[in-house]
DSSP file (Angstrom, degrees, kcal/mol; ACC not computed):
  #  RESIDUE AA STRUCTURE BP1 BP2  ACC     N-H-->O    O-->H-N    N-H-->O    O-->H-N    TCO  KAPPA ALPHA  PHI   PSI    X-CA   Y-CA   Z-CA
    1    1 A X              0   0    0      0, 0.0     2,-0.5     0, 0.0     0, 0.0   0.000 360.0 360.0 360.0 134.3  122.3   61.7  102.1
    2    2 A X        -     0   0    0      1,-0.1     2,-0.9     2,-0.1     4,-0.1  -0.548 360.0-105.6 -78.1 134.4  119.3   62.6   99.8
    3    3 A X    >   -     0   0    0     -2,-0.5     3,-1.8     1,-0.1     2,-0.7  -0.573  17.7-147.1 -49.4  92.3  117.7   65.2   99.9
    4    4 A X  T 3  S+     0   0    0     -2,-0.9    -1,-0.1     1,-0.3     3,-0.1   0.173  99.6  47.5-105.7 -13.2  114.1   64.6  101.5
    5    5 A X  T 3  S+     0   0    0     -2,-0.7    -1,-0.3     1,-0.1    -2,-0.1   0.063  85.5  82.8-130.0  10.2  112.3   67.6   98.9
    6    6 A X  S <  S+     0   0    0     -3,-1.8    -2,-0.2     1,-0.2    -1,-0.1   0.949  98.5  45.5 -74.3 -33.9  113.9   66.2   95.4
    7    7 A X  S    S+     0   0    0     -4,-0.2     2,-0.4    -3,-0.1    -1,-0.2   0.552 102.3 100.0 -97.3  -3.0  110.6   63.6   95.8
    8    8 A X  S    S-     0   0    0      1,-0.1    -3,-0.1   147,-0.1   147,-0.0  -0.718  73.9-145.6 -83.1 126.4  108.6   67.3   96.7
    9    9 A X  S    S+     0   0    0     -2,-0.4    73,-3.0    72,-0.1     2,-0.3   0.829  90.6   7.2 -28.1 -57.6  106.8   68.5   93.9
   10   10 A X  S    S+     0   0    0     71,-0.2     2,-0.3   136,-0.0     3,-0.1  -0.759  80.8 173.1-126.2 163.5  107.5   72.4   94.9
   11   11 A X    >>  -     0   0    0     71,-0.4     3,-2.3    -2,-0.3     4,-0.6  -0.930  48.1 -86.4-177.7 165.2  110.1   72.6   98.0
   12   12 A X  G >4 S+     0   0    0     -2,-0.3     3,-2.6     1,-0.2    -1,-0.2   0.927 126.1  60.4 -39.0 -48.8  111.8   76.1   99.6
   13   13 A X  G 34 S+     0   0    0      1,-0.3    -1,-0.2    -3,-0.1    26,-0.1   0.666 100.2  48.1 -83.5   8.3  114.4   76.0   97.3
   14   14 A X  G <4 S+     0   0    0     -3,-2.3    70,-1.0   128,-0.2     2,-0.5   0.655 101.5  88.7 -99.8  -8.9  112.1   76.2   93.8
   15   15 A X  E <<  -a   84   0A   0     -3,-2.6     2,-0.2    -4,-0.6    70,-0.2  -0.758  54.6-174.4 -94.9 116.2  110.0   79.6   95.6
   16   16 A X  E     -a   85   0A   0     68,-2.7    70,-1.8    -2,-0.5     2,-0.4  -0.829  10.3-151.2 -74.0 154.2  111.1   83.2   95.3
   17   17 A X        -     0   0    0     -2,-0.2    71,-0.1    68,-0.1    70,-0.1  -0.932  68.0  -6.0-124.4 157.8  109.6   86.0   97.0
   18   18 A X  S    S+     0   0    0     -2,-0.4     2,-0.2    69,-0.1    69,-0.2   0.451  86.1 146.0  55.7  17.1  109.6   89.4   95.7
   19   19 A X        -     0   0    0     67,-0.3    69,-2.2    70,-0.0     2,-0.5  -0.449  47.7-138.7 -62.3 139.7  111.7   89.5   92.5
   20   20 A X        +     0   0    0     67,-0.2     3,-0.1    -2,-0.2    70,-0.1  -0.819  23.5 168.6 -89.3  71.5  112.1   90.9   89.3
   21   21 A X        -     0   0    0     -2,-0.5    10,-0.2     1,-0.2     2,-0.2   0.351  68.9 -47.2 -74.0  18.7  113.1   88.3   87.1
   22   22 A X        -     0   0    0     67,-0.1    -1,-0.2     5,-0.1     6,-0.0  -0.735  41.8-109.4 139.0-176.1  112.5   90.6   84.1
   23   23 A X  S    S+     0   0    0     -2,-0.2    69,-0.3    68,-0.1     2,-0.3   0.350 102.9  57.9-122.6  15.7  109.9   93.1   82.5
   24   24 A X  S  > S-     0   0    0     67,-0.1     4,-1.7     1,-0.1    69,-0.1  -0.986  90.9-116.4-136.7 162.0  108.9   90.4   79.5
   25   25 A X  H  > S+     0   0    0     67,-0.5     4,-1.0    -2,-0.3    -1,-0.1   0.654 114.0  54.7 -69.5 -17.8  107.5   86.8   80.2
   26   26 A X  H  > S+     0   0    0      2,-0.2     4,-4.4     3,-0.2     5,-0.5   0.872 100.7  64.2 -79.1 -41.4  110.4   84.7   78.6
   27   27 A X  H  > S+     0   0    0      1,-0.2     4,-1.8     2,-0.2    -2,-0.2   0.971 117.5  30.4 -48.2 -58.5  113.0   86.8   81.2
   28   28 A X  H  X S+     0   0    0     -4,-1.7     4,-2.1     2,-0.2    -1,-0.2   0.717 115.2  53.5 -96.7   5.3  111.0   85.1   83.9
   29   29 A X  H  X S+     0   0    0     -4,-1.0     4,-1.9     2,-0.2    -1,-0.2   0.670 110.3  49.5 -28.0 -52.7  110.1   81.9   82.4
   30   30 A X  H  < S+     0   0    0     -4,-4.4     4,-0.3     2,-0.2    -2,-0.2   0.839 117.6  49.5 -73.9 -35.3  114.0   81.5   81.7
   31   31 A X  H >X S+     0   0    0     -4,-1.8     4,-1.4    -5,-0.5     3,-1.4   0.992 104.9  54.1 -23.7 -91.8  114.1   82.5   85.8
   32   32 A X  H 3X S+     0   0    0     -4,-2.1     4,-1.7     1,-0.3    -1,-0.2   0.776 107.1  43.3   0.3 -81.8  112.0   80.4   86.5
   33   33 A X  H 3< S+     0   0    0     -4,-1.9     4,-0.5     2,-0.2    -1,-0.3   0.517 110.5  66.2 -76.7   5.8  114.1   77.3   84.7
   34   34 A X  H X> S+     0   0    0     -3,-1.4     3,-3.4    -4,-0.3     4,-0.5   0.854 109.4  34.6 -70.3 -80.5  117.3   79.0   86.5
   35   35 A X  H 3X S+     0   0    0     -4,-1.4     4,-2.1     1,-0.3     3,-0.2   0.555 112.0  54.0 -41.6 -36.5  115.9   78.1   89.7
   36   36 A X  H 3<>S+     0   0    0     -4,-1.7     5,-2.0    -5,-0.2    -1,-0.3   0.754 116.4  44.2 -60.7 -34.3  114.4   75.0   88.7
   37   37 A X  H <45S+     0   0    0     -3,-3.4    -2,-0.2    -4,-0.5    -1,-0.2   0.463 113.7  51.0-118.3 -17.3  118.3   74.2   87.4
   38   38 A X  H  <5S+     0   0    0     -4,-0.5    -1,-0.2     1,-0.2    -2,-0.2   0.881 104.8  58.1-100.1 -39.2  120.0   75.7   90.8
   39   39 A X  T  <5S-     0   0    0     -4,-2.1    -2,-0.2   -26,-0.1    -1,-0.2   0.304 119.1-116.8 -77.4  17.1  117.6   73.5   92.8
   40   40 A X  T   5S+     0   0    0      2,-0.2     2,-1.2    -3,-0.2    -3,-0.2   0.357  86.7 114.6  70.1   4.4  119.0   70.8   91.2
   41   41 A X  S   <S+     0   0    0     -5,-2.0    -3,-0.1    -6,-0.2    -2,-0.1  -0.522  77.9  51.7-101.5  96.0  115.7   69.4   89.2
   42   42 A X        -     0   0    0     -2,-1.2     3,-0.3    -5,-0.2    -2,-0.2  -0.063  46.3-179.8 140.0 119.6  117.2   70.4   85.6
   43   43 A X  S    S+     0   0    0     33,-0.5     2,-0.3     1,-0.2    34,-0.1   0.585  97.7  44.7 -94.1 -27.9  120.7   69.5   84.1
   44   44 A X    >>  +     0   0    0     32,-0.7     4,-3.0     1,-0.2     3,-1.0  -0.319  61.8 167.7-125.2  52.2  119.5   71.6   80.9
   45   45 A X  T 34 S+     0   0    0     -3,-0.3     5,-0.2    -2,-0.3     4,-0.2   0.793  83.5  61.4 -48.6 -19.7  117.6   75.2   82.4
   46   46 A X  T >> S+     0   0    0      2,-0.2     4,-2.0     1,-0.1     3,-0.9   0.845 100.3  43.0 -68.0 -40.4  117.9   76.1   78.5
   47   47 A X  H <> S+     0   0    0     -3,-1.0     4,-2.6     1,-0.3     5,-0.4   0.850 119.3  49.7 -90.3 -25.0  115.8   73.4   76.9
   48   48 A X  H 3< S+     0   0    0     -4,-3.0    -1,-0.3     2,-0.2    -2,-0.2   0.461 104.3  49.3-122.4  49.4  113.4   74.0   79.5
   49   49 A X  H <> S+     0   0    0     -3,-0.9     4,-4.4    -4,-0.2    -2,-0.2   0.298 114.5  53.5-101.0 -42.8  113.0   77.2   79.5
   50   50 A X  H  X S+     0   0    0     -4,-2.0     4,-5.2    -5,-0.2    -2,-0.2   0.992 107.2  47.0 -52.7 -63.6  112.6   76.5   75.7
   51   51 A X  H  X S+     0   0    0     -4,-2.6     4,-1.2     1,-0.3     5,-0.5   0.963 112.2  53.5 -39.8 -50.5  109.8   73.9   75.9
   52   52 A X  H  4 S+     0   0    0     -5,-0.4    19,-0.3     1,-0.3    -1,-0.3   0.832 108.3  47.5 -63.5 -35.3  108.1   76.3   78.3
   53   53 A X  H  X S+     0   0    0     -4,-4.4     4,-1.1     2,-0.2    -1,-0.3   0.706 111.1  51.5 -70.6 -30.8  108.3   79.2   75.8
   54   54 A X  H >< S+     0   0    0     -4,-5.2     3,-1.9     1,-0.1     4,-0.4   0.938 111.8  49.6 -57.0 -67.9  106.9   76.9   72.7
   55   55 A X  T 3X S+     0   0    0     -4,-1.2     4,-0.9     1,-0.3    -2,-0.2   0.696 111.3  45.2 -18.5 -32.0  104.1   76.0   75.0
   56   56 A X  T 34 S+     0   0    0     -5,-0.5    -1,-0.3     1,-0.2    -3,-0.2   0.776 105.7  60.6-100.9 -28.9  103.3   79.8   75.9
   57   57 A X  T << S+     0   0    0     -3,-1.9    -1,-0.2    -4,-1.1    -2,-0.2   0.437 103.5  59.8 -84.7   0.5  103.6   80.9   71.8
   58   58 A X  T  4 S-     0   0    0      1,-0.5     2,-0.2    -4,-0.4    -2,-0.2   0.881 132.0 -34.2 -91.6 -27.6  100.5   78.2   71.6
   59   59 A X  S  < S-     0   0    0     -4,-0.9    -1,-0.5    -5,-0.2     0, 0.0  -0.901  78.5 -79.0-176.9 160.7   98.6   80.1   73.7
   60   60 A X        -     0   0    0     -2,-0.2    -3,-0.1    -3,-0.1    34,-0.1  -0.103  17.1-160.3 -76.4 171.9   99.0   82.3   76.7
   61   61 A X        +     0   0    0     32,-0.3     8,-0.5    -5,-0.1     2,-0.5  -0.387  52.7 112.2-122.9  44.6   99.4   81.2   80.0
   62   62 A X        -     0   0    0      6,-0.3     6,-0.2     7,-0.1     2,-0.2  -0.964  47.2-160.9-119.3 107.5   98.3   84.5   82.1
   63   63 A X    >>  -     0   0    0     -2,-0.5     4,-1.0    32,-0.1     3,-0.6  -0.639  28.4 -79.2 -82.3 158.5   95.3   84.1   84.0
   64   64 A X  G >4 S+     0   0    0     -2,-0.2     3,-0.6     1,-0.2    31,-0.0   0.045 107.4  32.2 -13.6 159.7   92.9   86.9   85.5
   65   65 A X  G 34 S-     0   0    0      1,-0.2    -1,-0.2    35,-0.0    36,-0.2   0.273 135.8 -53.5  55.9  -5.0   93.9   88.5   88.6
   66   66 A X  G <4 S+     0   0    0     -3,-0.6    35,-2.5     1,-0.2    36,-1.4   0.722  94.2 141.5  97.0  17.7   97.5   88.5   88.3
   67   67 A X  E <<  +b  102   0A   0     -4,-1.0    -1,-0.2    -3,-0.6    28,-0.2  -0.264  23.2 176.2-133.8 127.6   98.1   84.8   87.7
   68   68 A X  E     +b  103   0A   0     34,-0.7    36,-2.9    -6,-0.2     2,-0.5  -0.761   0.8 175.7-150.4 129.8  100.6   83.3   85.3
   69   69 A X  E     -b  104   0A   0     -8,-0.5     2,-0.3    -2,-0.2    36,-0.2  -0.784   8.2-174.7-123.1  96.7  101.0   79.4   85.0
   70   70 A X  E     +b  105   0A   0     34,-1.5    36,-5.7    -2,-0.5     2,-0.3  -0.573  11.3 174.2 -83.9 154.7  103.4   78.2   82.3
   71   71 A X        +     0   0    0    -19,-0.3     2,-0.2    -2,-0.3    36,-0.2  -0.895  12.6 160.1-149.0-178.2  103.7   74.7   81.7
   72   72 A X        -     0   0    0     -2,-0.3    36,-1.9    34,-0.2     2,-0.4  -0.896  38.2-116.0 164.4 140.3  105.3   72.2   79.5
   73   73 A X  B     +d  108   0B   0     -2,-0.2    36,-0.2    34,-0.2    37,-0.2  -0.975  49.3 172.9-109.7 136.6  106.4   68.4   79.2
   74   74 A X        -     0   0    0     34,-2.6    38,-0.3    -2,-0.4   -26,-0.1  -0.545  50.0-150.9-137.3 173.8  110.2   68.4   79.0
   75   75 A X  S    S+     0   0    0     34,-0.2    -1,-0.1    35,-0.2   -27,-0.1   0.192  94.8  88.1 -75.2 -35.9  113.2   65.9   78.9
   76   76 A X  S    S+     0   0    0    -29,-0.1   -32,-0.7   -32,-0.1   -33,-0.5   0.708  97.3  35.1 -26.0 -37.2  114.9   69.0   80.5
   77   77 A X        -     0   0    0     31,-0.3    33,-0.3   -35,-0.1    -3,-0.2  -0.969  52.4-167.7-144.1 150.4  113.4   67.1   84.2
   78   78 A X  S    S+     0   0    0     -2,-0.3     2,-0.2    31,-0.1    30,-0.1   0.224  80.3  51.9-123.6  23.6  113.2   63.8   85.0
   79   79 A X  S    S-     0   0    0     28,-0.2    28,-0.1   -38,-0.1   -72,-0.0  -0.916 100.0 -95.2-153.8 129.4  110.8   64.5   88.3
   80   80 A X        -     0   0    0     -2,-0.2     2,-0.4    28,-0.1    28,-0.2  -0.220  48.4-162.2 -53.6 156.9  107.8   66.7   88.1
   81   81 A X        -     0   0    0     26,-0.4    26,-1.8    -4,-0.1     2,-0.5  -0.966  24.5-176.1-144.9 137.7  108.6   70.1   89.0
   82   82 A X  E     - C   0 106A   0    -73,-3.0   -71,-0.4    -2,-0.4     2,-0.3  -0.964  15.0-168.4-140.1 120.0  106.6   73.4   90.1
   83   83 A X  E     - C   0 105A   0     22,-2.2    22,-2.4    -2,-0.5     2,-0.4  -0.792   8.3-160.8 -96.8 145.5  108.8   76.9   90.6
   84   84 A X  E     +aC  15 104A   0    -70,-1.0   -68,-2.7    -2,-0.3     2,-0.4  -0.989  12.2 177.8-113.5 129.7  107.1   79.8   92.3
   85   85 A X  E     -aC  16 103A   0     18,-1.2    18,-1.7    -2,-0.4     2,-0.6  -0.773  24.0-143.7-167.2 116.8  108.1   83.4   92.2
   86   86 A X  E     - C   0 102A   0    -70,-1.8   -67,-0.3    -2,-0.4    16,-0.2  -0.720  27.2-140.8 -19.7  61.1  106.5   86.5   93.6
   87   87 A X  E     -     0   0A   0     14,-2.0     2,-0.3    -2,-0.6   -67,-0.2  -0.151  10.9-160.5 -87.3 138.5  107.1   89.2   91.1
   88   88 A X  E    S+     0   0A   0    -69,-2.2     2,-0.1     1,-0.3    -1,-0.0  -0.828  96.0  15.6-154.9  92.0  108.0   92.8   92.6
   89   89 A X  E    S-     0   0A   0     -2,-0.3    -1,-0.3   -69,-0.0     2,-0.1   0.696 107.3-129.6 -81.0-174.3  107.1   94.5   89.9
   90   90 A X  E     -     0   0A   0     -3,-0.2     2,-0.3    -2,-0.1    11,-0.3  -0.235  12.1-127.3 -87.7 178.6  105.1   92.1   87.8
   91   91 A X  E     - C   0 100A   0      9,-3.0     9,-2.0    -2,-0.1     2,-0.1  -0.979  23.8-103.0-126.4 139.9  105.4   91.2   84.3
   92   92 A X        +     0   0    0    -69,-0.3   -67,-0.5    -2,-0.3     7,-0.1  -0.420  35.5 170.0 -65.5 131.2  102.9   91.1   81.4
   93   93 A X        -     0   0    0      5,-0.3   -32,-0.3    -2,-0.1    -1,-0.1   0.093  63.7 -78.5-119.5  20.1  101.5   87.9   80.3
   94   94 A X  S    S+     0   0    0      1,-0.2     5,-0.1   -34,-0.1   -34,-0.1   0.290  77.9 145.9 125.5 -38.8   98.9   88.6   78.1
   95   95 A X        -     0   0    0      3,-0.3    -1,-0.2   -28,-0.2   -32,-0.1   0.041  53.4-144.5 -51.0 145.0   96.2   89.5   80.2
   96   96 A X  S    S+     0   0    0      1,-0.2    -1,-0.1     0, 0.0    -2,-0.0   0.833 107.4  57.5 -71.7 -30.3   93.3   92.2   79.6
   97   97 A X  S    S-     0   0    0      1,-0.3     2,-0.4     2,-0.0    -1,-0.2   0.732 112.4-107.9 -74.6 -38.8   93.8   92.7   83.7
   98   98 A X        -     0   0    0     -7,-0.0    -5,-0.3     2,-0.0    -1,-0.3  -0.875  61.2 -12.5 136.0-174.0   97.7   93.7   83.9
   99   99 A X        -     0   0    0     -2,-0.4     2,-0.5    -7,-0.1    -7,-0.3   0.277  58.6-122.5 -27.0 160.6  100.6   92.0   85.0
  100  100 A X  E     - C   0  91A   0     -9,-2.0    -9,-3.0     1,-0.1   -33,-0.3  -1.000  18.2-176.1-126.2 138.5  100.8   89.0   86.9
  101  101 A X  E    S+     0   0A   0    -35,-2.5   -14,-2.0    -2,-0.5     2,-0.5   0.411  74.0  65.5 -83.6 -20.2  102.6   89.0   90.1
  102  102 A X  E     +bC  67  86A   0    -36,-1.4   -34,-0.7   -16,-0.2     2,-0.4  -0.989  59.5 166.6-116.6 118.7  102.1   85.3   90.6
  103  103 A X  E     +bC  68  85A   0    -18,-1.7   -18,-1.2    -2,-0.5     2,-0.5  -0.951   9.3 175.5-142.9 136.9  103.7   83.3   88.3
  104  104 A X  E     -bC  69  84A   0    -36,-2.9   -34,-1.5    -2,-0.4     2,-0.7  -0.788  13.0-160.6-120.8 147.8  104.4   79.1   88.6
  105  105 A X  E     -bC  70  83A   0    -22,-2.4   -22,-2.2    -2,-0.5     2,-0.4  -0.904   8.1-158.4-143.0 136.3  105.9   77.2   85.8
  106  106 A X  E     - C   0  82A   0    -36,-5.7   -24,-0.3    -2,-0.7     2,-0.2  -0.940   5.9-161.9-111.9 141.5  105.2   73.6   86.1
  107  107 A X        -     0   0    0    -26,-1.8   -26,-0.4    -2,-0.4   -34,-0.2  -0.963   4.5-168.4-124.0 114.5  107.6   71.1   84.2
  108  108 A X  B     -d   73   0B   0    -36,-1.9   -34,-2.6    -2,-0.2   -31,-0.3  -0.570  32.7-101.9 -70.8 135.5  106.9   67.5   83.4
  109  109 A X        -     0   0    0    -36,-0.2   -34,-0.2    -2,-0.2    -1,-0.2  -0.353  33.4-130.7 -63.5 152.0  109.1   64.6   82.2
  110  110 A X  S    S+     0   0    0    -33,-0.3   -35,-0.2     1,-0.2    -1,-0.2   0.968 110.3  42.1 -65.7 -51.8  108.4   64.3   78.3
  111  111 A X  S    S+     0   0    0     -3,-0.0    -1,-0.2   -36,-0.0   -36,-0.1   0.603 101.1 110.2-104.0   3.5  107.8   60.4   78.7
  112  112 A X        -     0   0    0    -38,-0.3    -4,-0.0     1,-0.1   -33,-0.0   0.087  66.4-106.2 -65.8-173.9  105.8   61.1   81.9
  113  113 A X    >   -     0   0    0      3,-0.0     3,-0.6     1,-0.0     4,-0.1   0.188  48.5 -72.1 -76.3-138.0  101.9   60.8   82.8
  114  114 A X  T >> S+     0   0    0      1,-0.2     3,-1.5     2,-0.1     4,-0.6   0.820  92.1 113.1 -82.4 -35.5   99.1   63.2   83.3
  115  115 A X  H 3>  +     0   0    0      1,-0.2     4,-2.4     2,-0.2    -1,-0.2   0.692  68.3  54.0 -48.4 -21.6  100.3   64.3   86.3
  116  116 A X  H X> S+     0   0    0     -3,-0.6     4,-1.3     1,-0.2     3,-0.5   0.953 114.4  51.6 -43.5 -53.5  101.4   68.4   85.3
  117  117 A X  H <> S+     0   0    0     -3,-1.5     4,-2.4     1,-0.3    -1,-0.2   0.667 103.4  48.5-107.0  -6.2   97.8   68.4   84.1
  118  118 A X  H 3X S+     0   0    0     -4,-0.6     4,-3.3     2,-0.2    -1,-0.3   0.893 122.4  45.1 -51.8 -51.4   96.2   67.0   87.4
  119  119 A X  H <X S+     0   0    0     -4,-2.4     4,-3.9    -3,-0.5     5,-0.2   0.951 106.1  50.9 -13.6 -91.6   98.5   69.9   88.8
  120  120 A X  H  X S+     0   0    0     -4,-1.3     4,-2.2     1,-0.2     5,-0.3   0.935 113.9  49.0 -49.0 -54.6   98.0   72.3   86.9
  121  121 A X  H  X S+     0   0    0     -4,-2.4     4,-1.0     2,-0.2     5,-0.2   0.767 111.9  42.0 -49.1 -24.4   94.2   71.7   87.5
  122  122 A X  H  X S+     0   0    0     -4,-3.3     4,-2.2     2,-0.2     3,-0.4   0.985 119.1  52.7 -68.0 -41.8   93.9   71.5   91.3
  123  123 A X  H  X S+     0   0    0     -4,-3.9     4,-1.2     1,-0.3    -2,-0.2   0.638 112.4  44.5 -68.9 -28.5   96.5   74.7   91.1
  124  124 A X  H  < S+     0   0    0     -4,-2.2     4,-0.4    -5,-0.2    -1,-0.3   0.631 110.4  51.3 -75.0 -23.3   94.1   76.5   88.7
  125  125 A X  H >< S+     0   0    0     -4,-1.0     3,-1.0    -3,-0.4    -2,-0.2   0.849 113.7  48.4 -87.9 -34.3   90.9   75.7   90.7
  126  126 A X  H >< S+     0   0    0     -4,-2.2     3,-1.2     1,-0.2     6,-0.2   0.970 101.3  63.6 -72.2 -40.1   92.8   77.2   93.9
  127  127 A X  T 3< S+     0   0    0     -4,-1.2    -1,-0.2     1,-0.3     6,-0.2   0.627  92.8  55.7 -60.6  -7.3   94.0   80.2   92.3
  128  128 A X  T <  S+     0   0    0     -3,-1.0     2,-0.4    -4,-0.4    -1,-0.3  -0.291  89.7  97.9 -96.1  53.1   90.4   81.9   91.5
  129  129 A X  S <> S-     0   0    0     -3,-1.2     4,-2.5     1,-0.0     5,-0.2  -0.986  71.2-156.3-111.0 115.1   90.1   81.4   95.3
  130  130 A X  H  > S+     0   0    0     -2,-0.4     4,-4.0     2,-0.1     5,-0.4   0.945  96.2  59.0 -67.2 -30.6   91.2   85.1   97.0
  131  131 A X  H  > S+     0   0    0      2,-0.2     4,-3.7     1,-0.2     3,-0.2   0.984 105.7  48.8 -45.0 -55.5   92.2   83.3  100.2
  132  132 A X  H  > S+     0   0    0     -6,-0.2     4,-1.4     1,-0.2    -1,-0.2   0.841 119.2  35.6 -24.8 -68.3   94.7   81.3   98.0
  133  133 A X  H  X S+     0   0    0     -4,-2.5     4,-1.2     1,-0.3    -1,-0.2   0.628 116.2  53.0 -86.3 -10.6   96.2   84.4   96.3
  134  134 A X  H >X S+     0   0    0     -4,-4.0     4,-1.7    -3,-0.2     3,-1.3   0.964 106.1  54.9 -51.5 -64.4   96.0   86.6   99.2
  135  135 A X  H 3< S+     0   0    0     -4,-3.7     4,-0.3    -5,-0.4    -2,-0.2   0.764 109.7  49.0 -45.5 -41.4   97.8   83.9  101.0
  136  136 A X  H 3< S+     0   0    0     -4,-1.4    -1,-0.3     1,-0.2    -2,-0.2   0.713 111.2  50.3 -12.0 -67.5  100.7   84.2   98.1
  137  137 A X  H << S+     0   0    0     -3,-1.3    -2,-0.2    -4,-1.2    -1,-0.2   0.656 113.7  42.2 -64.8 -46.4  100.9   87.4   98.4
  138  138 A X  S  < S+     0   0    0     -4,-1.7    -2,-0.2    -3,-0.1    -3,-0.1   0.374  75.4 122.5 -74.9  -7.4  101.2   87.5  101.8
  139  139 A X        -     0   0    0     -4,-0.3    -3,-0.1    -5,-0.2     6,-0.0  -0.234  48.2-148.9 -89.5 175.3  103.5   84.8  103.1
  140  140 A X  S    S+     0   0    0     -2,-0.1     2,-0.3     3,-0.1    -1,-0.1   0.706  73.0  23.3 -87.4 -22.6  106.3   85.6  104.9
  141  141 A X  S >> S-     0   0    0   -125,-0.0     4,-2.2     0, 0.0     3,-1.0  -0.922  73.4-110.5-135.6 135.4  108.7   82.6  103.7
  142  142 A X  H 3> S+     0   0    0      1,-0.3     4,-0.7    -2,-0.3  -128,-0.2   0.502 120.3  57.5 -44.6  -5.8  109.3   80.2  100.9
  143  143 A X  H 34 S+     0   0    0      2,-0.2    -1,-0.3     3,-0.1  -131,-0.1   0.025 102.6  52.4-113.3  13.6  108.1   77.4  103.5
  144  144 A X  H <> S+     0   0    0     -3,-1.0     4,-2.0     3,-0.1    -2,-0.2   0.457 112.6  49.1-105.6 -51.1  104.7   79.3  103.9
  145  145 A X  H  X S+     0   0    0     -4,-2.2     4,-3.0     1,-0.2    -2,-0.2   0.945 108.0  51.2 -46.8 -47.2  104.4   79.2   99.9
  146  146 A X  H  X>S+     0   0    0     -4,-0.7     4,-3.4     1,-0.2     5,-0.6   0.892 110.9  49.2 -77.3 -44.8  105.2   75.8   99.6
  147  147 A X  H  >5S+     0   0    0      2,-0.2     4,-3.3     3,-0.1     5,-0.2   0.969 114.4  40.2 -51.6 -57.6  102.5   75.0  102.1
  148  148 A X  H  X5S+     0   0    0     -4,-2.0     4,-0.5     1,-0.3     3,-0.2   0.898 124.6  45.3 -35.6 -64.6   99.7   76.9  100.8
  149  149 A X  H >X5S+     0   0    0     -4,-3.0     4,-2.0     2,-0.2     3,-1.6   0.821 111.7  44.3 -48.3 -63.1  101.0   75.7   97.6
  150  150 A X  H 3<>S+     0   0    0     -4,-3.4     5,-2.2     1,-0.3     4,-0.4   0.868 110.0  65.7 -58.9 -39.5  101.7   71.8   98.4
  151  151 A X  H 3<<S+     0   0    0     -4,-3.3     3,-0.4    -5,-0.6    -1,-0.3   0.811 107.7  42.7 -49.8 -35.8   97.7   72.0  100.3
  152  152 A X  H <<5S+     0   0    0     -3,-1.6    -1,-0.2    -4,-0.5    -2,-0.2   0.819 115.6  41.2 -90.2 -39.9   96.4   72.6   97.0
  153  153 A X  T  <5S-     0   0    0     -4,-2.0    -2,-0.2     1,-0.1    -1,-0.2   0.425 111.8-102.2 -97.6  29.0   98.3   70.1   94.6
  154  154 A X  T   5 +     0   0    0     -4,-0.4    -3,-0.2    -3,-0.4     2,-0.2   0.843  66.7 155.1  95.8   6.2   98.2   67.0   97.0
  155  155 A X      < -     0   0    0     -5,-2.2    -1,-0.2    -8,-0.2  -147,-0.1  -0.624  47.6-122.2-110.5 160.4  102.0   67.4   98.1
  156  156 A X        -     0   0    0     -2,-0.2     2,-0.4     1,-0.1    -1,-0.1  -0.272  38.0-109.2 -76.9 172.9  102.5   65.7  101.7
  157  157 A X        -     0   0    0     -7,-0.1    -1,-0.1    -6,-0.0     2,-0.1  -0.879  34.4-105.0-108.2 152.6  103.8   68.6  104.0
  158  158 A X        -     0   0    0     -2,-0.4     2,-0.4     1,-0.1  -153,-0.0  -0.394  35.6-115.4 -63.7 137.0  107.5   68.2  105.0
  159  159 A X              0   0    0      1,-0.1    -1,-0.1    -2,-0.1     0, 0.0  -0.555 360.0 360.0 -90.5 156.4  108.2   67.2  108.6
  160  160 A X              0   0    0     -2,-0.4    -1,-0.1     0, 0.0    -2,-0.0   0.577 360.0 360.0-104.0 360.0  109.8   69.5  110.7
C-alpha cells in the first residue's frame, strides 16, 4: 500500500522536535538529509547533504530570529522534499542574532521546476511572522509542525 505522505511535501516522519543534531551547521544539514533518507525521500543522504552544503558555502542560509533555511536542487530526491527540526540547543548559521533553533532544509529534484523556490518563498514570507515561529516553537507534535508548516507552503492537510 503506498504511503499517503510520500506525495506530502513535509509529513510527520521528515519533523523533529527538540534535537541536537550538532553544534556546527553541516552536523545538522547532514541530520537533516538523515531524516530526509530514513523517511524514505533519499537513496543517497550523502550527496544531499552535499548539494545542500555547496549551496550554503555560496551564501548563508540563516535568517534573523533564529531561522535557518538550507536549500538545494539535488538528484539525491526525485520528490520535492522539506525536513524540519527543532534545535535544543541551536546551532550557528551565520547570523549577527545567534543561533537558529529553526532550521528546514528543502530539497528539489535537479531536473525539477521552480517549485523549492515557490517554497522557499511562501516559507520565508511566513517565517518573519511571530505567530508562525511562536507556533514552531510551541507545537506539541510533528503533526502540529507539519500543519502550521503545510498552511504556509500550499500542502493539502492529511485526512484523519
Amino acid at each position: 500500500m503506498p504511503d499517503p505522505a510520500a506525495d506530502q511535501l513535509i509529513s510527520p516522519s521528515l519533523v523533529r522536535l527538540d534535537v541536537s543534531l550538532g553544534s556546527e551547521k553541516a552536523e545538522v544539514i547532514r541530520g537533516l538529509a538523515a531524516i530526509a533518507a530514513e523517511s524514505g525521500r533519499t537513496t543517497d543522504p550523502d550527496r544531499l547533504a552535499a548539494d545542500a552544503l555547496a549551496r550554503e558555502a555560496t551564501s548563508s542560509t540563516g535568517l534573523p530570529g533564529g531561522i535557518a533555511v538550507p536549500h538545494c536542487r539535488t538528484v539525491a530526491v526525485e520528490v520535492p522534499t522539506l525536513a524540519f527540526a527543532r534545535l535544543s540547543p541551536g546551532t550557528d548559521f551565520g547570523t549577527k542574532d545567534g543561533p537558529a533553533d529553526l532550521v528546514f532544509l528543502i530539497a528539489a529534484p535537479a531536473s525539477g521546476d521552480a517549485t523549492h523556490l515557490q517554497v522557499l518563498t511562501r516559507l520565508a514570507r511566513a517565517l518573519v511572522k511571530k505567530s508562525f515561529t511562536d507556533g514552531l516553537r510551541s507545537a506539541a507534535s510533528p503533526e502540529e509542525a507539519v500543519e502550521l508548516v503545510g498552511d504556509v507552503v500550499g500542502q493539502p492537510r492529511q485526512s484523519r
